[in-house]
Every structure is written in C-alpha cells, then in structure tokens.
N, CA and C atoms as a LAMMPS dump frame, in Angstrom:
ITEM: TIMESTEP
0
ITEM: NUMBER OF ATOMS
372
ITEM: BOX BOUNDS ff ff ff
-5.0000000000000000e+02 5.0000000000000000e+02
-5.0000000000000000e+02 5.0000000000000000e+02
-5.0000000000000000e+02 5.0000000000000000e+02
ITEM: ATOMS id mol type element x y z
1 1 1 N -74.427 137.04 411.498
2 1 2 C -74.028 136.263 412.652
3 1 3 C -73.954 137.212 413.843
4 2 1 N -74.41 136.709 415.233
5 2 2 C -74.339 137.925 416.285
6 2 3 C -73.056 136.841 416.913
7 3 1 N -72.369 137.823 417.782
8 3 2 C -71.594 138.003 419.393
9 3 3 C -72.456 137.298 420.28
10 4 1 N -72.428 136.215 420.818
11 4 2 C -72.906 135.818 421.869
12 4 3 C -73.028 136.139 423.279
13 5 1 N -71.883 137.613 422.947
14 5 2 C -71.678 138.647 424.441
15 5 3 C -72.439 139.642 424.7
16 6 1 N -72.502 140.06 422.895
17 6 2 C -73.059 141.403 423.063
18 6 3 C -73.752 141.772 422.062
19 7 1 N -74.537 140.667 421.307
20 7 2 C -75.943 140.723 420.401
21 7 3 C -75.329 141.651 418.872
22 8 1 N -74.294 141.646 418.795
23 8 2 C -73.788 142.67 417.465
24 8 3 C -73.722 141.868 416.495
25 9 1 N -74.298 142.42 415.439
26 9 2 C -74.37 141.474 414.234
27 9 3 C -72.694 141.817 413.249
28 10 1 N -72.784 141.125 412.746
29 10 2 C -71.559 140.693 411.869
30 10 3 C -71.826 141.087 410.176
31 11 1 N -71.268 141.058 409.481
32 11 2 C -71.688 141.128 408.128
33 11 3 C -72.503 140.337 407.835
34 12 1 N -73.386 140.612 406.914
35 12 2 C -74.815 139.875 406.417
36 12 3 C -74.334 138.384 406.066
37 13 1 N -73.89 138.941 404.814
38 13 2 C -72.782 137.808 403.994
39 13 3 C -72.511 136.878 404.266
40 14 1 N -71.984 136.704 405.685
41 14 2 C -71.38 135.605 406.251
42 14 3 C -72.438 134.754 406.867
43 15 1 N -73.485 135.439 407.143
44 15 2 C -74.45 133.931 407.685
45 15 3 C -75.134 133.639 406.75
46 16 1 N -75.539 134.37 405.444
47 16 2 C -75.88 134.117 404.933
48 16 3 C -75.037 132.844 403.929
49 17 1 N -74.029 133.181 403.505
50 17 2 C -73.172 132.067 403.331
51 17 3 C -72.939 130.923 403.757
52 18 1 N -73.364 130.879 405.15
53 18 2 C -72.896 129.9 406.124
54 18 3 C -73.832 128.423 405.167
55 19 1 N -74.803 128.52 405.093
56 19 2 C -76.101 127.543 404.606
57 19 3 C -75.034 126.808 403.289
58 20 1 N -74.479 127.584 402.606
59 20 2 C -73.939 127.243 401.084
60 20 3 C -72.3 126.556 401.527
61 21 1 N -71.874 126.801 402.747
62 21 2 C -70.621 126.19 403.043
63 21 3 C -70.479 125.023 403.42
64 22 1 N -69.914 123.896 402.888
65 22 2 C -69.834 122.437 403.154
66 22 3 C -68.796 121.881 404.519
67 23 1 N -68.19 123.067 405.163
68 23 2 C -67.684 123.303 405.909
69 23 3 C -67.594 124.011 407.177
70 24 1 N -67.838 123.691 408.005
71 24 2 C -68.38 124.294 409.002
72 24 3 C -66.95 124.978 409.56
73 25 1 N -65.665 124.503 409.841
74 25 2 C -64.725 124.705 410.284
75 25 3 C -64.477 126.361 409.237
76 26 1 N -64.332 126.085 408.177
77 26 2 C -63.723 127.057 407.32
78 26 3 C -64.777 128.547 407.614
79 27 1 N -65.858 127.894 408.267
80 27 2 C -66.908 128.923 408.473
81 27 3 C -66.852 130.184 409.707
82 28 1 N -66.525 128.987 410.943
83 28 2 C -66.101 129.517 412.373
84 28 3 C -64.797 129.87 411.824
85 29 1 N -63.829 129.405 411.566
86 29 2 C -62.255 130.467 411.221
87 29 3 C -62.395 131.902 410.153
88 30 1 N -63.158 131.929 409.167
89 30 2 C -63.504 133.29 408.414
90 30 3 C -63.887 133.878 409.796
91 31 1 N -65.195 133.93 410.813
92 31 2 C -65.949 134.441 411.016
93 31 3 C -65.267 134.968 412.053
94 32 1 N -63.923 134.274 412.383
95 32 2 C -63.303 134.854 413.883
96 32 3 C -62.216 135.423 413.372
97 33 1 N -62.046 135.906 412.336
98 33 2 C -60.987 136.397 411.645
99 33 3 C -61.403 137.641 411.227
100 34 1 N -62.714 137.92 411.402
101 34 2 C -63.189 139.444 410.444
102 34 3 C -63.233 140.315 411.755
103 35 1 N -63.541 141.659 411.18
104 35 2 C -63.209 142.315 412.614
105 35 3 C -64.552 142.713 413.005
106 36 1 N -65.119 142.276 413.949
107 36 2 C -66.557 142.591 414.398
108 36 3 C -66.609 144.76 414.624
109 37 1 N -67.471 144.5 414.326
110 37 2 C -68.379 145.86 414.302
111 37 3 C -68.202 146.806 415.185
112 38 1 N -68.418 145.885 416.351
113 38 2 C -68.115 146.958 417.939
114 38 3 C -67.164 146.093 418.95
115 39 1 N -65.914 146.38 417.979
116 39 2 C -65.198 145.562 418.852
117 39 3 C -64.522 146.594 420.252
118 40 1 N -64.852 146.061 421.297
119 40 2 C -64.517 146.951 422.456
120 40 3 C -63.629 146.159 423.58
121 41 1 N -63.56 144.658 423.187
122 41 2 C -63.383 143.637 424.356
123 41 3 C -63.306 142.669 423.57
124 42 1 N -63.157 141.49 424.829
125 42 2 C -62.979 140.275 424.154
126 42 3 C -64.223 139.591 423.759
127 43 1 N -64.548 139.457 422.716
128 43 2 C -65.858 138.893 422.359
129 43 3 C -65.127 136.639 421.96
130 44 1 N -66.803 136.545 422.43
131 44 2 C -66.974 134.866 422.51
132 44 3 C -68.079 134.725 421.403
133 45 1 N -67.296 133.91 420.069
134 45 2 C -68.068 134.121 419.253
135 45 3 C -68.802 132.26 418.992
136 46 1 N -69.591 132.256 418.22
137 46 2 C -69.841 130.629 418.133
138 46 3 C -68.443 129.792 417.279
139 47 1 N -68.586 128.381 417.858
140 47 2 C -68.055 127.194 418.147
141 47 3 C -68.357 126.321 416.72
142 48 1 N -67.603 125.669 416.432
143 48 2 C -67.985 124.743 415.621
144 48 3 C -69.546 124.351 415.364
145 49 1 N -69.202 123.658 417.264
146 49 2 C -70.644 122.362 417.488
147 49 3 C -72.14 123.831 417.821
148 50 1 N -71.897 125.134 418.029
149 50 2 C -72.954 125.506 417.909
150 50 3 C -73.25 126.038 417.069
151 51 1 N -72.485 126.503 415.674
152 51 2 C -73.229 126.662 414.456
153 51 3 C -73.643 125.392 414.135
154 52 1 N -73.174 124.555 414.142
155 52 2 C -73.636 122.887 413.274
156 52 3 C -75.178 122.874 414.291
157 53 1 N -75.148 122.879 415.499
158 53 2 C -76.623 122.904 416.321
159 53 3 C -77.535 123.798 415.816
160 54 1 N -77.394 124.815 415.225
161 54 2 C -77.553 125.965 415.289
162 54 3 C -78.298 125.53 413.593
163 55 1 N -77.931 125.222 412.645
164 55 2 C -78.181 124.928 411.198
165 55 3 C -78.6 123.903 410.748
166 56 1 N -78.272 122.74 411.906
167 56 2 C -79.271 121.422 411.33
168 56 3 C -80.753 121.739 411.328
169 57 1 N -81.503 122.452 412.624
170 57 2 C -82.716 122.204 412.562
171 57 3 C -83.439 123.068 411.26
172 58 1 N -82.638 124.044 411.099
173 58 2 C -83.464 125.094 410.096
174 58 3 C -82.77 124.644 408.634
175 59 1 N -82.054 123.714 408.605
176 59 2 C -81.662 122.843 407.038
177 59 3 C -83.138 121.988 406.74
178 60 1 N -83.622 121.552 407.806
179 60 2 C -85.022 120.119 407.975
180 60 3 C -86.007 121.507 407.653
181 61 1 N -86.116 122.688 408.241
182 61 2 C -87.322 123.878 407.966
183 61 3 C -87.479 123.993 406.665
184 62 1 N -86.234 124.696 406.285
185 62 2 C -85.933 125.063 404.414
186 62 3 C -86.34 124.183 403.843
187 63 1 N -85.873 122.549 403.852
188 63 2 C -85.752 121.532 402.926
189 63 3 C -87.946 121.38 402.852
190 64 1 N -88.285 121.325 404.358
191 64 2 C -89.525 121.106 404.05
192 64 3 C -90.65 122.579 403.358
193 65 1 N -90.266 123.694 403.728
194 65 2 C -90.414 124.851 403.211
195 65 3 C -90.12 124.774 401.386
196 66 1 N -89.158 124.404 400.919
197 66 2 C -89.438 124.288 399.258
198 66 3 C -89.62 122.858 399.06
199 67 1 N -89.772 122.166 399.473
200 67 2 C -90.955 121.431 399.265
201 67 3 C -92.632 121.731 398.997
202 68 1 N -92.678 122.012 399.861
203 68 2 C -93.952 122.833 399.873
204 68 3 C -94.791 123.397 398.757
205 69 1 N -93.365 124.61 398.512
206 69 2 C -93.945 125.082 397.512
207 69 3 C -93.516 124.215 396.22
208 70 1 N -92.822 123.443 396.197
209 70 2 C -92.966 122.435 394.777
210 70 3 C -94.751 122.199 394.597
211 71 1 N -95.182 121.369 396.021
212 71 2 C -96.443 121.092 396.106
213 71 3 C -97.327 121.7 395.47
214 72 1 N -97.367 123.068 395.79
215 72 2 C -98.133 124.428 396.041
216 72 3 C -98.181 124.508 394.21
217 73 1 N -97.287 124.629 393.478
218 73 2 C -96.574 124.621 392.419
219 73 3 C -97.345 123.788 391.319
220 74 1 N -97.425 122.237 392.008
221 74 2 C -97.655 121.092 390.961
222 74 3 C -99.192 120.895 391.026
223 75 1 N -100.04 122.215 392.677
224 75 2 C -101.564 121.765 392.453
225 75 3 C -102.132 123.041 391.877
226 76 1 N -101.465 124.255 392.002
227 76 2 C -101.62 125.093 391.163
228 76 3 C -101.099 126.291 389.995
229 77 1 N -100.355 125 389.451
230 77 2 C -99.733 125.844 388.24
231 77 3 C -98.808 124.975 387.996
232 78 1 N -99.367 123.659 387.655
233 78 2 C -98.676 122.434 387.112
234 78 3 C -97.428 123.132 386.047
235 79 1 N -98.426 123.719 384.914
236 79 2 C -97.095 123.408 383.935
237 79 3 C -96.2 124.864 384.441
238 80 1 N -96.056 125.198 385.62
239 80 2 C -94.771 126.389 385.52
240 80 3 C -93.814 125.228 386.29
241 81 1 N -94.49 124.318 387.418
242 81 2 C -93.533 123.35 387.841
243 81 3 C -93.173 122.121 386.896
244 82 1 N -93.684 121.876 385.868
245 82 2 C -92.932 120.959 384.578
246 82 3 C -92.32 121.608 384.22
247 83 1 N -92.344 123.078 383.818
248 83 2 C -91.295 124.15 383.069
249 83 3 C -89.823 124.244 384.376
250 84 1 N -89.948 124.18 385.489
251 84 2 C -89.069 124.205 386.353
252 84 3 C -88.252 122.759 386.64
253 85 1 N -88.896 121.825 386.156
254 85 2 C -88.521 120.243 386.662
255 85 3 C -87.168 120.358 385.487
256 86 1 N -87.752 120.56 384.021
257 86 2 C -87.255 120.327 382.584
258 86 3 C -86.016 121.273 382.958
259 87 1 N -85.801 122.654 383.303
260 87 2 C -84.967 123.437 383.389
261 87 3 C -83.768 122.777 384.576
262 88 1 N -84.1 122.63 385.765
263 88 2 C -83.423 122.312 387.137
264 88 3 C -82.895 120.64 385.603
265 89 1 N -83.19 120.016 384.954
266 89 2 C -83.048 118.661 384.478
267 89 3 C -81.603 119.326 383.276
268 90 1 N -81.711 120.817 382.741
269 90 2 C -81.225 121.131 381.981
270 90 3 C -80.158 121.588 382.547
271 91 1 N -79.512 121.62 383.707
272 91 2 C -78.77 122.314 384.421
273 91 3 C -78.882 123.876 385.034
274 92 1 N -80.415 124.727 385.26
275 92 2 C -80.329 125.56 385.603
276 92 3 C -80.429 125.663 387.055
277 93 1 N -80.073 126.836 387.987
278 93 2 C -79.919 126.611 388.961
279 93 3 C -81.028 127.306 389.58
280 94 1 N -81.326 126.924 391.164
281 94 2 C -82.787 127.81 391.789
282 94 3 C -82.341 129.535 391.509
283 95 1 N -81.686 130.262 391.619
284 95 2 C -81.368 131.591 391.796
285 95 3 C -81.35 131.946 390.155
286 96 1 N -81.132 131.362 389.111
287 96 2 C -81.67 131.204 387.487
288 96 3 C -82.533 131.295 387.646
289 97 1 N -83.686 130.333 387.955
290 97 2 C -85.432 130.063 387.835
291 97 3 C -85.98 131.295 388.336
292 98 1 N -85.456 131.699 389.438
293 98 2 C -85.864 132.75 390.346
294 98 3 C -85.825 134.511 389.364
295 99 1 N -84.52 134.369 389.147
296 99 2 C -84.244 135.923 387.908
297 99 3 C -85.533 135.47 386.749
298 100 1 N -85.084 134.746 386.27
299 100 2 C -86.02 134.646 385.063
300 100 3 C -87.508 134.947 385.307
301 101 1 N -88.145 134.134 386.523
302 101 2 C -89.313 134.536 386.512
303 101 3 C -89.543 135.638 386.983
304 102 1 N -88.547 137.106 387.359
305 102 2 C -88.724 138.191 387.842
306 102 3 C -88.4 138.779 386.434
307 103 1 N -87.809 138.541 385.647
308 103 2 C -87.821 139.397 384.669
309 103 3 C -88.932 138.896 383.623
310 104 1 N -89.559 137.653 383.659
311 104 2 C -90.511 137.385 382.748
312 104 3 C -92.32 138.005 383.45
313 105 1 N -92.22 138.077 384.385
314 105 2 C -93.42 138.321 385.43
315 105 3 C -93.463 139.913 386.371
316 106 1 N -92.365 139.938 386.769
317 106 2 C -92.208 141.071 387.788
318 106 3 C -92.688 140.832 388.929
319 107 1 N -93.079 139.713 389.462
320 107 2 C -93.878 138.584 390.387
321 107 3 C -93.021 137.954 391.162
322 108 1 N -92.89 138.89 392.65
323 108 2 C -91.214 138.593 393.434
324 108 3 C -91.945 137.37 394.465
325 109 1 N -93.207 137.01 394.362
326 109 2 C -93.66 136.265 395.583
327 109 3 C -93.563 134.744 394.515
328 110 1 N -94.446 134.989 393.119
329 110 2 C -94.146 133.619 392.225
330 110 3 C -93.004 133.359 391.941
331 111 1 N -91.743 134.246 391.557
332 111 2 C -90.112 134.118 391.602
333 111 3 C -89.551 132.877 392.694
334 112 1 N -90.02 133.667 394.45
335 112 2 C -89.251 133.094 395.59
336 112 3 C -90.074 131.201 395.677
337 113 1 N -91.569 131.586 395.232
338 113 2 C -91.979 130.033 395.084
339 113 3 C -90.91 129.169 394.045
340 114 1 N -90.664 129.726 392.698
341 114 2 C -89.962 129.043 392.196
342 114 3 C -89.034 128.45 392.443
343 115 1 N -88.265 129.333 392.635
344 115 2 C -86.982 129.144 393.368
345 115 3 C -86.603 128.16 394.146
346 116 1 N -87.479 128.08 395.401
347 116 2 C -87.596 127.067 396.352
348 116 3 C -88.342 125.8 396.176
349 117 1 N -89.197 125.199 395.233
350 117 2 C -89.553 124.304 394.448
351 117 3 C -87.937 123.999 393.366
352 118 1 N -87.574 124.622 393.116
353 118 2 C -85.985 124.111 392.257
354 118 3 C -84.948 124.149 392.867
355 119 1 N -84.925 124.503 394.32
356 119 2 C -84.283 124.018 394.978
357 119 3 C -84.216 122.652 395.833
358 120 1 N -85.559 122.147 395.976
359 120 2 C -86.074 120.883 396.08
360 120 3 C -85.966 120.21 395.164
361 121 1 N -85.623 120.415 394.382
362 121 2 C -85.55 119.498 393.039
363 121 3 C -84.236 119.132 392.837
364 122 1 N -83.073 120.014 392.754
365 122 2 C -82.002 119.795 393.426
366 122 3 C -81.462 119.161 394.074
367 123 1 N -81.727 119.706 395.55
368 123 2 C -81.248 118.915 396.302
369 123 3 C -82.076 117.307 396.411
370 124 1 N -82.821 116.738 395.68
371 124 2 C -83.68 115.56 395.724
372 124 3 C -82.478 114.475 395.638
C-alpha cells in the first residue's frame, strides 16, 4: 500500500491481503495503525471509499484473468482442468492446486495457470 503524500510503500502483506479481506473497514484501521516506513510527518493515507474504488475494478480484471486461463486450460490440456474441477469439487483450494503442480512439474508458469482456473472455479 503507498502514502498518498509521499509514494512510500507499506508492508507487502497488507495489500496483498487487502483482496482476501471481506472487510474493507478492518482493512483501512490495520493499515493506519502500522507504523509507515518513513514516517517524518503527517501522512494521508487511503479512505474507506478509495480502497473499495481502488479494488472493484481490478476484482472484474482477476475474476476475468482466471477465467481465462480455465479457458486456456479446457482447450489445451483438458484433462489437467477435469483433474482441477474434481479436486476444487473435493475441497482443495487454488494455492493447493498451485503447490502441487510445482512440486509434481517444477512448471511455475503451468502452477500460476492452475491456480487461477481454480480460483474461478471457486469463486463460480
């Protein structure tokens, strides 16, 4: 997350988190609670309504992004996306699908396809 004053990034963690939090409030109060990096002044950090602005459009990117590769998935290499449908059906989760096919393959680009095809599946 940056400072809107002064471009300083924040711990990774936290924006990265932000996507997985069902809460936007609980998000802006962690984030104004940690102690920024270069704190020198009064920093103006984001608002409720501009993380929520800020995460709708790239929620519609992602969602159509593993989609995609479901697509990508089911026109070339049908049965690894039946092997992913059956699993995501068995309760495994995208970041599961993802390890497994790095430790079954060593294949970090076929892994992140997975992943994001079972995360579409998911969230369906």
């Amino acid at each position: 997350m940056v400072c809107k004053e002064c471009d300083q990034g924040g711990p990774v963690g936290a924006w990265e988190g932000a996507r997985l939090m069902t809460d936007l409030m609980d998000l802006t109060a962690a984030w104004n609670e940690m102690i920024h990096p270069a704190l020198t002044g009064v920093h103006r950090f984001l608002t409720e309504e501009e993380v929520r602005l800020m995460t709708k459009p790239m929620e519609a990117l992602e969602r159509a992004l593993d989609q995609e590769s479901l697509n990508w998935l089911l026109t070339q290499h049908p049965q690894i996306a039946e092997a992913i449908e059956g699993a995501v059906r068995s309760g495994a989760t995208p970041q599961d699908i993802k390890r497994a096919v790095i430790r079954h393959t060593q294949r970090v680009e076929l892994a992140l396809r997975c992943e994001q095809a079972a995360r579409w599946l998911v969230g369906e």
